[in-house]
BALOBA-1460 file (C-alpha; in Angstrom, 3 decimals):
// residues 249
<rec num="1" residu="x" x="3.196" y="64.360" z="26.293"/>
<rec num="2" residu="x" x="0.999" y="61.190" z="27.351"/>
<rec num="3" residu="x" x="-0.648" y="59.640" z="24.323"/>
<rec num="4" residu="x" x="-3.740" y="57.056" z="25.217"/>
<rec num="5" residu="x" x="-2.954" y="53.764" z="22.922"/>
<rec num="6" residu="x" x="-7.071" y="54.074" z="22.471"/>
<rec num="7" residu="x" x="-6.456" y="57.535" z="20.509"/>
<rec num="8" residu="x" x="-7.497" y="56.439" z="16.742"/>
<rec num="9" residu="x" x="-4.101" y="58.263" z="15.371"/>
<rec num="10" residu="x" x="-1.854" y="56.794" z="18.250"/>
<rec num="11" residu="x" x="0.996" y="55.566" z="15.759"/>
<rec num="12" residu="x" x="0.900" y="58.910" z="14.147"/>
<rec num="13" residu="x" x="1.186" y="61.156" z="16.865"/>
<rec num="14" residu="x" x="4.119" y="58.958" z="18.562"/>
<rec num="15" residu="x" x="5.964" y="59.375" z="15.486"/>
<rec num="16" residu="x" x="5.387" y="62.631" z="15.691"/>
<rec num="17" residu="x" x="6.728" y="63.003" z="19.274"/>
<rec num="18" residu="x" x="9.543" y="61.196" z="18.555"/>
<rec num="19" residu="x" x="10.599" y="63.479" z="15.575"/>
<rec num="20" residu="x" x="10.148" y="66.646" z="17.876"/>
<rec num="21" residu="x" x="12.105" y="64.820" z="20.451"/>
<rec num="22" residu="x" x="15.015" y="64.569" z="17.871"/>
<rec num="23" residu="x" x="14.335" y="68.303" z="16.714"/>
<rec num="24" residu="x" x="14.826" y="69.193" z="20.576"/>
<rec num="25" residu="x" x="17.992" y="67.099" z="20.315"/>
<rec num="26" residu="x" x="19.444" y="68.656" z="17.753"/>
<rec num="27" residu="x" x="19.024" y="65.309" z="15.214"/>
<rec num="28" residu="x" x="16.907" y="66.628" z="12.989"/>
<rec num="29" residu="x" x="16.469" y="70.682" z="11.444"/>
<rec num="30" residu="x" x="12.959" y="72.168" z="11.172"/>
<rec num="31" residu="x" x="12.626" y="71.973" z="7.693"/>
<rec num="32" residu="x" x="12.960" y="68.066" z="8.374"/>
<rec num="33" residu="x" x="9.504" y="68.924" z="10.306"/>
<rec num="34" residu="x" x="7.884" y="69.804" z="7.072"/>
<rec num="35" residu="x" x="9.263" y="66.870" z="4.857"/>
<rec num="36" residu="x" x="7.684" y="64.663" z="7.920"/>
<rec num="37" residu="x" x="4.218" y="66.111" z="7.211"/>
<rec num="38" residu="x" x="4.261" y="65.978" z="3.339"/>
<rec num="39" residu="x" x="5.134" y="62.379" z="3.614"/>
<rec num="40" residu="x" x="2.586" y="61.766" z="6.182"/>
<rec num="41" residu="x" x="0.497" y="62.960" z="3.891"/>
<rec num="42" residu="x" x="1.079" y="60.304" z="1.264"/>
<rec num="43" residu="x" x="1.238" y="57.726" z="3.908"/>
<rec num="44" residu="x" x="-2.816" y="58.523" z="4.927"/>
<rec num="45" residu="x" x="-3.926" y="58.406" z="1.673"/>
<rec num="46" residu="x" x="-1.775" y="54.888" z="0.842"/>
<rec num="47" residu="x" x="-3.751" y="53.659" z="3.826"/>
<rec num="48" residu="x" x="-1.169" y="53.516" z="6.573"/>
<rec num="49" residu="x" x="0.065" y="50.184" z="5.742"/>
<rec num="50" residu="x" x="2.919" y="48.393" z="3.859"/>
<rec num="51" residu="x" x="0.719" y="47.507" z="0.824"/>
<rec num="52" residu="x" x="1.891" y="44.265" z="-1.588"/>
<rec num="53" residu="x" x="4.217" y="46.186" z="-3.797"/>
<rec num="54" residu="x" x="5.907" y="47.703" z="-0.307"/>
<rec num="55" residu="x" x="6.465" y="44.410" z="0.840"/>
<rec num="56" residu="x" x="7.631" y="43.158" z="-3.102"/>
<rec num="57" residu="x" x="10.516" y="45.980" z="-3.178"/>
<rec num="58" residu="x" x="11.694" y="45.603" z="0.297"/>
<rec num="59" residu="x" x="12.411" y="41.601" z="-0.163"/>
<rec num="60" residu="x" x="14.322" y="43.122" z="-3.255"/>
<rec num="61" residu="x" x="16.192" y="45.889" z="-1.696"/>
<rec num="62" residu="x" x="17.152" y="43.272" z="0.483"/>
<rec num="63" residu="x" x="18.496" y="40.779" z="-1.825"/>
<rec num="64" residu="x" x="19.995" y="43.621" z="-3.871"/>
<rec num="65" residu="x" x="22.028" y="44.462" z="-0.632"/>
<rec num="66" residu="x" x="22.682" y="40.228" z="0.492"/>
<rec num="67" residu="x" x="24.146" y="40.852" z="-3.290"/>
<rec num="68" residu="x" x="26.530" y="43.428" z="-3.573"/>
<rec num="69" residu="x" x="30.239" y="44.051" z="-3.155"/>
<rec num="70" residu="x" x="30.213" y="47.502" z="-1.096"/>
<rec num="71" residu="x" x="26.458" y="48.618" z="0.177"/>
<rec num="72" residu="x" x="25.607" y="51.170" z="2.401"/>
<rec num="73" residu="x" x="23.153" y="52.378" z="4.049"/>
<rec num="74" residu="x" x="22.636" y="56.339" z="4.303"/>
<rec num="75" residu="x" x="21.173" y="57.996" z="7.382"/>
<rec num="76" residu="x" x="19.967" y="61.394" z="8.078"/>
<rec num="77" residu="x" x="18.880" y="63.439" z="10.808"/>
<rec num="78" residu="x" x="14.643" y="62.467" z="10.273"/>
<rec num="79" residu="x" x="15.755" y="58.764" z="9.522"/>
<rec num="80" residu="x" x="18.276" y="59.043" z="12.732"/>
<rec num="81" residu="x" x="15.084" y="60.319" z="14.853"/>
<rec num="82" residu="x" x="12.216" y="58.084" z="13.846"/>
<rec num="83" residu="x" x="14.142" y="54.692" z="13.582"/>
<rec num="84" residu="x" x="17.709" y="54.592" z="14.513"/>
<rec num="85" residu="x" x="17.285" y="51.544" z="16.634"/>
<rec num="86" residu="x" x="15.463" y="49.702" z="13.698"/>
<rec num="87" residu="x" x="18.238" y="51.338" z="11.427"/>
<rec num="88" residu="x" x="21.185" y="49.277" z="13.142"/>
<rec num="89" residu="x" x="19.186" y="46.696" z="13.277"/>
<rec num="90" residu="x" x="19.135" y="46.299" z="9.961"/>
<rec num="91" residu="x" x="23.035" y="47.049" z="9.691"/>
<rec num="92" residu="x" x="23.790" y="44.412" z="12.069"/>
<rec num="93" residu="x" x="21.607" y="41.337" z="10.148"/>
<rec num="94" residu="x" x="22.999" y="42.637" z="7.062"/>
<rec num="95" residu="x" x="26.441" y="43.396" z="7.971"/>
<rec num="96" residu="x" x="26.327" y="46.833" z="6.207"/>
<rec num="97" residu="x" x="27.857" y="49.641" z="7.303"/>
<rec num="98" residu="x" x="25.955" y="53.180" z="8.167"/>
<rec num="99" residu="x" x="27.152" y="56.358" z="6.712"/>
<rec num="100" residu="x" x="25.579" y="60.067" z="7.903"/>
<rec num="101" residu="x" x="24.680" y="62.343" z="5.246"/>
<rec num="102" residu="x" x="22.870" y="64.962" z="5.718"/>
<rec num="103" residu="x" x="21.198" y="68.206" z="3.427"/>
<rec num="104" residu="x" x="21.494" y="70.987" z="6.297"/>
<rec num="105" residu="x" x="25.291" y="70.324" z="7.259"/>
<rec num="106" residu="x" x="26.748" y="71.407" z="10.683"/>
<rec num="107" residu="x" x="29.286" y="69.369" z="12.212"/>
<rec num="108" residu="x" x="27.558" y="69.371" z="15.246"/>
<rec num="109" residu="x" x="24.672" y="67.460" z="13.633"/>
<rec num="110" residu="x" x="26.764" y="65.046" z="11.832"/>
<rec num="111" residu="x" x="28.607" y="64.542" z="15.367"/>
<rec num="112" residu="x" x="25.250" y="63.882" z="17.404"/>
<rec num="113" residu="x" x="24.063" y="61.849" z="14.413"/>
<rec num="114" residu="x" x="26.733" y="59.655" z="14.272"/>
<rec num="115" residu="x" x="26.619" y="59.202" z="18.121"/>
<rec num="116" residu="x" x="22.696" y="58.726" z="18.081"/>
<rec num="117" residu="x" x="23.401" y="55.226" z="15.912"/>
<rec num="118" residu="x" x="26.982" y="54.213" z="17.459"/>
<rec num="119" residu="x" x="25.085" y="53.527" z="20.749"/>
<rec num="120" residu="x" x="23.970" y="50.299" z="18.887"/>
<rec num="121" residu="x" x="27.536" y="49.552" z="18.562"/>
<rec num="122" residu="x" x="27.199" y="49.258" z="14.429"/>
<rec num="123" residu="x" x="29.862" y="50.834" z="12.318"/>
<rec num="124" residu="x" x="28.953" y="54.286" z="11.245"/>
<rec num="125" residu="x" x="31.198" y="56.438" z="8.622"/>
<rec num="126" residu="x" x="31.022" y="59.998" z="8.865"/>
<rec num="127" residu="x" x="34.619" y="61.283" z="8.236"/>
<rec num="128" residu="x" x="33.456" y="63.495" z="5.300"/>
<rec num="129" residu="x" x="36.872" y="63.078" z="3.420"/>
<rec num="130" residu="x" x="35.405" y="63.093" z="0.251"/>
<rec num="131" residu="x" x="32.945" y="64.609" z="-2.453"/>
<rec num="132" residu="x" x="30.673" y="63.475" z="-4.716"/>
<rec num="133" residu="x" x="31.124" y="65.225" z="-8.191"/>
<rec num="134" residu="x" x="28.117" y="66.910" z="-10.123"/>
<rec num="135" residu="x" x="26.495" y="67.510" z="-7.012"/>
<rec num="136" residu="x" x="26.197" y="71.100" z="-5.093"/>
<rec num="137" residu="x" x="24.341" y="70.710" z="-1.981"/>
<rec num="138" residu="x" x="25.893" y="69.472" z="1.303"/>
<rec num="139" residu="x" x="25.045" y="65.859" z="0.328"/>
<rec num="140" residu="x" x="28.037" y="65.673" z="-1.851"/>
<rec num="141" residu="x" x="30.264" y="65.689" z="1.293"/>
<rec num="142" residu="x" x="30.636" y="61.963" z="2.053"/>
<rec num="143" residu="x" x="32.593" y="59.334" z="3.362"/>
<rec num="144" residu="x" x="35.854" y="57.847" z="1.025"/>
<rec num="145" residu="x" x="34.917" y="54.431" z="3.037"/>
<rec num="146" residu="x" x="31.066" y="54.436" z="1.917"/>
<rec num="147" residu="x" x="29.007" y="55.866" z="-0.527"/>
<rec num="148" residu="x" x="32.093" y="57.308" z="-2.334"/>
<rec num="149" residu="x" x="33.001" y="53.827" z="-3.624"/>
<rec num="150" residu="x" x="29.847" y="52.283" z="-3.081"/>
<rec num="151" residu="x" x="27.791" y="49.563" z="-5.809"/>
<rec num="152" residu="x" x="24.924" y="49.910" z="-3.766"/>
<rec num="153" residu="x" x="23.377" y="52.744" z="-1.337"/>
<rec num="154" residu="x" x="19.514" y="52.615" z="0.434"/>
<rec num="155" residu="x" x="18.828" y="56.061" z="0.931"/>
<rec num="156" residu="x" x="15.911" y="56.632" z="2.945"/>
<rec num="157" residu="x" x="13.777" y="59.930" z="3.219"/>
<rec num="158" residu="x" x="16.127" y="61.095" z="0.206"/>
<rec num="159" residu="x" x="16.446" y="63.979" z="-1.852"/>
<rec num="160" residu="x" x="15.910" y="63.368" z="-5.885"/>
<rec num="161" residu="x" x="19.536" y="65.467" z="-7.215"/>
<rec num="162" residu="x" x="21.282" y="63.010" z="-5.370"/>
<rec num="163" residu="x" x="19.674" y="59.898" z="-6.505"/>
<rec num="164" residu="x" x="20.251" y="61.423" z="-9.834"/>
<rec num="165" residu="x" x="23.885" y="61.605" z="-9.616"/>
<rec num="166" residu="x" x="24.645" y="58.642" z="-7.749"/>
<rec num="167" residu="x" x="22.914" y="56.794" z="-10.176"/>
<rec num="168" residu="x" x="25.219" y="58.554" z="-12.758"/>
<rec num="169" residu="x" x="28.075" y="57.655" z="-10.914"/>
<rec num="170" residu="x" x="26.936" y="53.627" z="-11.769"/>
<rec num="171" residu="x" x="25.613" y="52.699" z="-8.568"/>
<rec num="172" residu="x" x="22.157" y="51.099" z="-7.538"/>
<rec num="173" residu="x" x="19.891" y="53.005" z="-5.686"/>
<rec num="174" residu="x" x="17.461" y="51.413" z="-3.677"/>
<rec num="175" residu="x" x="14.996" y="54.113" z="-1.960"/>
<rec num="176" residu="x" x="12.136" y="54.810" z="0.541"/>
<rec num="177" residu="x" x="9.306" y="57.308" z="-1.294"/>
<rec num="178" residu="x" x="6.178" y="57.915" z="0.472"/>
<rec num="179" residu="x" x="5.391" y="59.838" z="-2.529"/>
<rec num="180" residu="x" x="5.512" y="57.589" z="-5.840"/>
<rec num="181" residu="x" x="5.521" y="60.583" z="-8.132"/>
<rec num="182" residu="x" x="9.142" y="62.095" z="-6.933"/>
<rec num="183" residu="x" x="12.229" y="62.865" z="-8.780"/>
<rec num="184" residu="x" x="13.656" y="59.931" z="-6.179"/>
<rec num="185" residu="x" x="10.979" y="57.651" z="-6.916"/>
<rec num="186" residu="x" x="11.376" y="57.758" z="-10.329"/>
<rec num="187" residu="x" x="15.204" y="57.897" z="-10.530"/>
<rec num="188" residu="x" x="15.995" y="54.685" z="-7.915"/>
<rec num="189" residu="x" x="16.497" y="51.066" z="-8.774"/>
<rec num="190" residu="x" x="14.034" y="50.081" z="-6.042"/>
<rec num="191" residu="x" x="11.798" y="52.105" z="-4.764"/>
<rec num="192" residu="x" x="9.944" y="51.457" z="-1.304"/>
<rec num="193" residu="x" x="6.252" y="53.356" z="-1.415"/>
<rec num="194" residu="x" x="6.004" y="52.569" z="2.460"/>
<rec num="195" residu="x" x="6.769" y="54.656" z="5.932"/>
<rec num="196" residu="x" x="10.136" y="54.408" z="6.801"/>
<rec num="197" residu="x" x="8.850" y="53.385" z="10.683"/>
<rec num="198" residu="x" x="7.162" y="50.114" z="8.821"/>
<rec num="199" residu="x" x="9.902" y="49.733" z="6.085"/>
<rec num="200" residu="x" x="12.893" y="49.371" z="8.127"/>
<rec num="201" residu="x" x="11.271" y="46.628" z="11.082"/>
<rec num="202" residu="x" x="9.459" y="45.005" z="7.452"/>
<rec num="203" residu="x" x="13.507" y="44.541" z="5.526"/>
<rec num="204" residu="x" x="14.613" y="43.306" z="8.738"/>
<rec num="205" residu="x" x="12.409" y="40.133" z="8.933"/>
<rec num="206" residu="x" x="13.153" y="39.726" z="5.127"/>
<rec num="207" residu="x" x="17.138" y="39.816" z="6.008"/>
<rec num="208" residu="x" x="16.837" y="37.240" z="8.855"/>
<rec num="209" residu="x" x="14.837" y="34.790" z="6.214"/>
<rec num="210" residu="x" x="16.575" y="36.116" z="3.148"/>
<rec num="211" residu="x" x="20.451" y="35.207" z="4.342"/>
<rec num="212" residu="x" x="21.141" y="31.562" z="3.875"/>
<rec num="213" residu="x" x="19.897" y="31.883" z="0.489"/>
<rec num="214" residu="x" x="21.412" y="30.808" z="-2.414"/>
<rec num="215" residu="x" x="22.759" y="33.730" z="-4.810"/>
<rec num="216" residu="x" x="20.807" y="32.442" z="-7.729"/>
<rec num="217" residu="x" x="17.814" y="32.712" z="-5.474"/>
<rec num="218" residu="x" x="18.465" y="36.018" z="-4.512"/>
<rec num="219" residu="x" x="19.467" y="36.810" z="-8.212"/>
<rec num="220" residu="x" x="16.199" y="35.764" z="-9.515"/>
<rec num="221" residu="x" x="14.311" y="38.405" z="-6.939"/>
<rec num="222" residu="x" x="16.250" y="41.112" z="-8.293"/>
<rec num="223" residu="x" x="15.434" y="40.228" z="-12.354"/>
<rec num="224" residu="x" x="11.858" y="39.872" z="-11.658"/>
<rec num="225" residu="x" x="10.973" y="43.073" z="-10.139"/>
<rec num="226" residu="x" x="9.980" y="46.007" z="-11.765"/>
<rec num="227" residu="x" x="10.277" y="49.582" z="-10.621"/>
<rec num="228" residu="x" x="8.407" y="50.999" z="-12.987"/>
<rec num="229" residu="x" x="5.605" y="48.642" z="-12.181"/>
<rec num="230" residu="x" x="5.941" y="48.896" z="-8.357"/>
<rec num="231" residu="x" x="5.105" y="52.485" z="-8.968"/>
<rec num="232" residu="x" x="2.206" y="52.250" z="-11.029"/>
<rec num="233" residu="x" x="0.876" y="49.726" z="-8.230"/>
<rec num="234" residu="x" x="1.354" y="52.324" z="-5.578"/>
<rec num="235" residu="x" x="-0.691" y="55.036" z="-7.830"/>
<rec num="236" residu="x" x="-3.228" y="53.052" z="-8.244"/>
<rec num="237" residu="x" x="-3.753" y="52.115" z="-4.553"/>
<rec num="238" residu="x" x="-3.916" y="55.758" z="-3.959"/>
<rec num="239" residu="x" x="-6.849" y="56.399" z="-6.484"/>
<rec num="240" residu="x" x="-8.263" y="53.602" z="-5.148"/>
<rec num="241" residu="x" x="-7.983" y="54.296" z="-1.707"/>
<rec num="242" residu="x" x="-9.563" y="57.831" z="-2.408"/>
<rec num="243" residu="x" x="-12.010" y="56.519" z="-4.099"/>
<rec num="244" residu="x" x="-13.615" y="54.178" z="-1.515"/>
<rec num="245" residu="x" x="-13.372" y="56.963" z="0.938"/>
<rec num="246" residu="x" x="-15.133" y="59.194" z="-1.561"/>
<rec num="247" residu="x" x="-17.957" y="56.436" z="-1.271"/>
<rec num="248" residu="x" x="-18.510" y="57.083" z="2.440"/>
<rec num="249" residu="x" x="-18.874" y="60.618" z="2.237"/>
């Protein structure tokens, strides 16, 4: 389908070709579809834009990940479809590996998953040799290389009984939460209130500044931010936002 630039919701109908293209290609399940929209949703009434407290926790996820021992970064199928080529990206400047884990399991997703990112010749885990306990869903089947032993996982476009547990299991949890109110919001270390298309592009800029700093720098990111504050932040700009459109009605 041929989308004029001039259309007024360009960026948000490409994203959602590109989503349907991964549906057609077997990335991405339908119910991902539906999680698309609701986050969509959140990202209208935020204003389409990485607002100051986006920009705040990615610079931290970043130096959270700069800082630890073992991070990874999780991919799914809808985080596979919309940014994959951002995704390495990010692997690459960071040297982090990727790991595939997924809600809707099939082997034959994890496989095309897995291929989808090793064309950007980064190093992907998805052996699924091990489990995470405490958890029942499909997303406790991951990778004895990665988030099994893990200090730090970024899980974008995640599901909240996972954070939970992970964060049980000690490690940090850095997220990406269109919607600030979520079990995942609430529950992560860091969470980034921002769409995943401007949040991945946005933490790679950050890396390519962030890695000749020194480790008390990057330490001193970390111990100033404030999750709980980020969030508030993000509610308000969503009351406010509402609010001046309200006024032009």
């Amino acid at each position: 389908m041929h989308i004029p630039r001039s259309h007024p919701r360009y960026h948000s109908l490409m994203t959602r070709e590109k989503l349907a293209d991964a549906f057609r290609r077997g990335l991405v399940v339908p119910e991902g579809l539906i999680a698309h929209g609701r986050g969509e949703c959140f990202d209208y009434i935020i204003g389409e834009k990485s607002r100051d407290f986006a920009l705040e926790a990615e610079k931290t996820a970043v130096a959270m990940m700069i800082l630890a021992e073992r991070p990874v970064i999780s991919v799914n199928g809808n985080s596979a479809g919309l940014v994959a080529e951002e995704i390495c990206a990010l692997s690459k400047v960071l040297s982090i590996p990727l790991e595939v884990n997924i809600f809707h399991w099939s082997d034959e997703r994890i496989r095309k998953i897995t291929e989808e990112l090793e064309r950007y010749d980064v190093t992907v885990y998805s052996k699924g040799d091990a489990v995470i306990e405490g958890l029942e869903s499909a997303r406790r089947i991951v990778d004895s290389r990665g988030i099994f032993r893990a200090d730090v996982v970024l899980v974008p476009l995640e599901d909240g009984d996972r954070c939970e547990i992970l964060k049980r299991k000690g490690k940090k949890i850095i997220a990406i939460d269109l919607n600030p109110l979520s079990r995942t919001s609430r529950m992560a270390d860091v969470t980034i209130v921002d769409n995943i298309t401007r949040a991945i592009p946005n933490m790679i800029e950050f890396a390519r500044d962030m890695k000749e700093m020194s480790r008390e720098e990057l330490e001193k990111i970390v111990m100033n931010y404030d999750n709980r504050e980020t969030l508030r932040k993000a509610l308000k700009a969503i009351i406010e936002y509402l609010e001046e459109k309200s006024g032009d009605l």
